[in-house]
N, C-alpha and C positions, 0 to 999 in steps of 0.2 A: 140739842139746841145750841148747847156751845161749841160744840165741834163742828157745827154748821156758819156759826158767826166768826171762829176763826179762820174757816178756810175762805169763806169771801171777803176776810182782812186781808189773808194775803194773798188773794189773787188781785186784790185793789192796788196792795204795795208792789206787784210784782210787776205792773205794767203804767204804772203812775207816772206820768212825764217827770224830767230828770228837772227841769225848770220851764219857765213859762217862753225863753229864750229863742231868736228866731231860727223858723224850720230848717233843718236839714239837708242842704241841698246833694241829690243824689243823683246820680248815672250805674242805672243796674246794667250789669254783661251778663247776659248768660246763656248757658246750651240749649235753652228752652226744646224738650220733647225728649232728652235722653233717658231723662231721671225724672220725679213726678213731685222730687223736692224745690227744682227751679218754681213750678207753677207755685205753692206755698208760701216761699219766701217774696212772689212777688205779692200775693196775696198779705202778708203781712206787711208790705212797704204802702200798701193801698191803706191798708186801717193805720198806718202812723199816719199817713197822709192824713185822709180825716179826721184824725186826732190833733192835726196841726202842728204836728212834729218832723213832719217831711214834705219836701216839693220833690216829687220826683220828674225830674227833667229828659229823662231820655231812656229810652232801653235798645239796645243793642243787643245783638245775637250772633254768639260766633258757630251755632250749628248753621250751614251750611243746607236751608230745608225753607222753602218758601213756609209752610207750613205754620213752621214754627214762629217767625214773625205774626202770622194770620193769628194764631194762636194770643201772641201778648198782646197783639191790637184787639183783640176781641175780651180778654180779660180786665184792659184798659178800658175797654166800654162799657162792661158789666158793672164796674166802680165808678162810671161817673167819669173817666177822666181819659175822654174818646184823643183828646188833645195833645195825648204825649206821644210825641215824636218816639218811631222805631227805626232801629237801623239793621241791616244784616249783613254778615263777612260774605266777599265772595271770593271765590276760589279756597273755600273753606274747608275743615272740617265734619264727618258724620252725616252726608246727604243724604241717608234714609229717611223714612217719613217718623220710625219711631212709634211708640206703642198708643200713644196720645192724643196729639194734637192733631192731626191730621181728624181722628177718629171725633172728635170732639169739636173741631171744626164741622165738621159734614153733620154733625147729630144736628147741628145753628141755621144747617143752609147755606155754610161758608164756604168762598175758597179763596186761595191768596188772590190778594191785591197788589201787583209788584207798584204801581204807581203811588198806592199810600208808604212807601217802606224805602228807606234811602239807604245808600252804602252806607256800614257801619262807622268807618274811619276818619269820611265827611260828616256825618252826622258827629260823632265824638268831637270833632274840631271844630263843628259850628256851636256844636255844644255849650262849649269850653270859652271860647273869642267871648260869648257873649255873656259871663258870666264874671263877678268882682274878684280881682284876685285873692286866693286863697278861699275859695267859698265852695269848693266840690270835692265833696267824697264820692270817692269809685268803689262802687262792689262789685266783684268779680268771682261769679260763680259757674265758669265752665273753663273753655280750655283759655291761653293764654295770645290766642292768635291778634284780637283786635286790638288791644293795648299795646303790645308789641309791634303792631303795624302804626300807631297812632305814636310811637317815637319814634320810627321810623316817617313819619313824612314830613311833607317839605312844605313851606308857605304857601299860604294860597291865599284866595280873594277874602275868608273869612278870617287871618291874622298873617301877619307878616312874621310870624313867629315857628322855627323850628317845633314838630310835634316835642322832642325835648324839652325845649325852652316853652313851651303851651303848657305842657304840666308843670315843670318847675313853677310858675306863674299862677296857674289856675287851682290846681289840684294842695287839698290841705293832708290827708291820705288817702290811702288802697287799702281794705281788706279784699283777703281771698278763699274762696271754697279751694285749699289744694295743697297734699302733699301730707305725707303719712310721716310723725314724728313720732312715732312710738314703735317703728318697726321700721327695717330697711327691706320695703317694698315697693314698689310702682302703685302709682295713686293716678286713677283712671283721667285726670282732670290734665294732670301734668305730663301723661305718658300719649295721651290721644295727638297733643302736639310739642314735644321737647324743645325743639328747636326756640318757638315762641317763650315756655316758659322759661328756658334759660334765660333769656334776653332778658325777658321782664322781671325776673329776680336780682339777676345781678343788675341791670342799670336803671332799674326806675327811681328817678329822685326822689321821691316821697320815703317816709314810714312805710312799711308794710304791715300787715297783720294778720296772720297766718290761721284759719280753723280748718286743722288738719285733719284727715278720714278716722283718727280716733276718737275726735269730739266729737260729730255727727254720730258714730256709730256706735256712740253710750246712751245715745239719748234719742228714744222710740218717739213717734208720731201715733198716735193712739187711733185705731181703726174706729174705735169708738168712738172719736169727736167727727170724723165722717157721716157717720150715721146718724149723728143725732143733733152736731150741733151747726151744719150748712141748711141753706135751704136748698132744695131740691134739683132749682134750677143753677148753681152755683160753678160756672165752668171748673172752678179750680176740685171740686169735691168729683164732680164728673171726669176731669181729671185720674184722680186717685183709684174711681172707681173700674174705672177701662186698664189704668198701666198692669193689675195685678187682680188675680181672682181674691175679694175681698169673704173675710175680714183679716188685714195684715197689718201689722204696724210697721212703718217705714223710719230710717234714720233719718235726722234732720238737719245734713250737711249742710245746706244754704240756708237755712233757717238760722244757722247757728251767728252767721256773718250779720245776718241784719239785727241777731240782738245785740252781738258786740256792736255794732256801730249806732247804735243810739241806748244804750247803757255802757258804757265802756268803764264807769268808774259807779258798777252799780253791785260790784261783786257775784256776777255770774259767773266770770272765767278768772282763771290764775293766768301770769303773763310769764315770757320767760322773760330771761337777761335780753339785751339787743345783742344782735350779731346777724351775721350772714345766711343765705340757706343757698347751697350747692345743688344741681341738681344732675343726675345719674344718665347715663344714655338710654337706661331704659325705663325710664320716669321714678326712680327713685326720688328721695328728699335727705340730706342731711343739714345738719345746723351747724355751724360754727359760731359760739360766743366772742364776741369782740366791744369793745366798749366803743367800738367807733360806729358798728351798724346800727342800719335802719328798718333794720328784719326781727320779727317777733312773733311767737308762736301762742294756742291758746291752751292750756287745760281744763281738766272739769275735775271737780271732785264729791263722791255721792251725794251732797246736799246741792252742790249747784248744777247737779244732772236734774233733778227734781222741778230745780226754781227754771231753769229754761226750757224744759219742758211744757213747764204752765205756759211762760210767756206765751210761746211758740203756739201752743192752741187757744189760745184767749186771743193774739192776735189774728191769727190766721184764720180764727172763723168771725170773726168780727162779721154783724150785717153790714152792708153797704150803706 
């Protein structure tokens, strides 16, 4: 009995809003269809939402797969919140349909709507024009194409503002699903398109905040809250259940970014110094410590692989 009453103490402290403080305001990026941890982590941005700790304003997709858009508007619908504007990269990367979304669209009846789904880049910038300054965190869990095209462009009818001078302005940080600090390897997020990650490492004005492929990949997604704790109709469990012959526990790369950004000072991750992160022709990552950057990475260590863990499925199966 007691060891029952203290695990549901801390599964209460572990996902306990940080303050009563107003929502979050968020713009998710991601490769939706590659990996089956994009659908999750937006699955957990939906239960902060009705927890009242997030607005999420927009989602963006830089896989390159009508699909995959169809995919997040249909997830968005499933939670209530049919409302939120999608956008998707074109002339992108990864136009495969992917093991997913596609698959799980068609289970619904679905198929893309190009007329509900705007360029990502206008979308990000209309996004942005209409929001207070300093009031949008970006999370960025796939490659690094839309953001990089998004300082890269030029004023238009929604701000007379450089895409530059639009995040300086708008944007309070970035975190990102990308880039292996624990190893000099190519990290799939960074290497799919270099050219963009480089750009958005070295020139984006903001903080950055790094959950790099060895945080994710400490910390399982238990096949087990699949089974027991989604309802049945639940796209995102439907999901999980088509990417891989089930029962598998998956790492929780994107999952990892959205508990840093609304616990950032809850003690789940270690931070490093600030400094720079380099990046390799063939998507490596290296760090350079500097007391002048605005780049930081995350770690974990045995107890706080545990505590994000819980998060991670106590949000991400939240009913609707």
């Amino acid at each position: 009995m007691m060891k029952t009453l203290l695990a549901a103490l801390l599964m209460i402290a572990t996902v306990a809003p940080a303050s009563a403080a107003t929502p979050l305001h968020v713009v998710f990026d991601t490769d939706m269809g590659n990996d089956v941890d994009d659908a999750l982590a937006l699955a957990m941005l939906h239960a902060l939402a009705s927890r009242g700790e997030v607005k999420l304003l927009a989602v963006t997709v830089s896989k390159d797969n009508p699909w995959a858009a169809e995919y997040v508007r249909m997830v968005d619908e499933y939670y209530g919140r049919g409302n939120i504007p999608v956008g998707i990269v074109h002339d992108g990367k990864t136009p495969e349909d992917g093991l997913y979304v596609r698959q799980v669209c068609e289970l619904h009846g679905r198929r893309p709507d190009k007329a509900a789904v705007s360029d990502a880049v206008e979308l990000l910038r209309r996004t942005l024009a209409a929001e207070p300054d300093g009031a949008v965190t970006l999370i960025q869990v796939g490659f690094s194409t839309n953001l990089a095209r998004l300082l890269e462009s030029a004023p238009d009818h929604y701000s007379n503002l450089s895409g530059m001078e639009l995040v300086k302005t708008k944007v309070r940080l970035l975190t990102v699903m990308a880039g292996n600090f624990a190893a000099a390897k190519p990290e799939y997020n960074v290497m799919t398109d270099v050219p963009a990650a480089a750009k958005l490492f070295a020139t984006w004005p903001t903080n950055i905040y790094f959950s790099g492929f060895e945080v994710g990949e400490a910390i399982l997604f238990p096949a087990a809250s699949i089974e027991h704790d989604f309802p049945a109709n639940n796209p995102v469990a439907e999901a999980y259940r088509v990417y891989q012959k089930m029962p598998y526990d998956r790492p929780t790369w994107d999952l990892t970014t959205v508990v840093f950004d609304l616990r950032p000072d809850g003690g789940y991750f270690d931070l490093s110094p600030p400094g720079n992160v380099m990046v390799s022709p063939d998507g490596s990552t290296s760090f350079q410590p500097s007391a002048q950057g605005k780049r930081y990475f995350l770690s974990v260590n045995p107890t706080q692989v545990a505590r994000v863990r819980e998060a991670c499925v106590w949000l991400a199966s939240q009913p609707k």
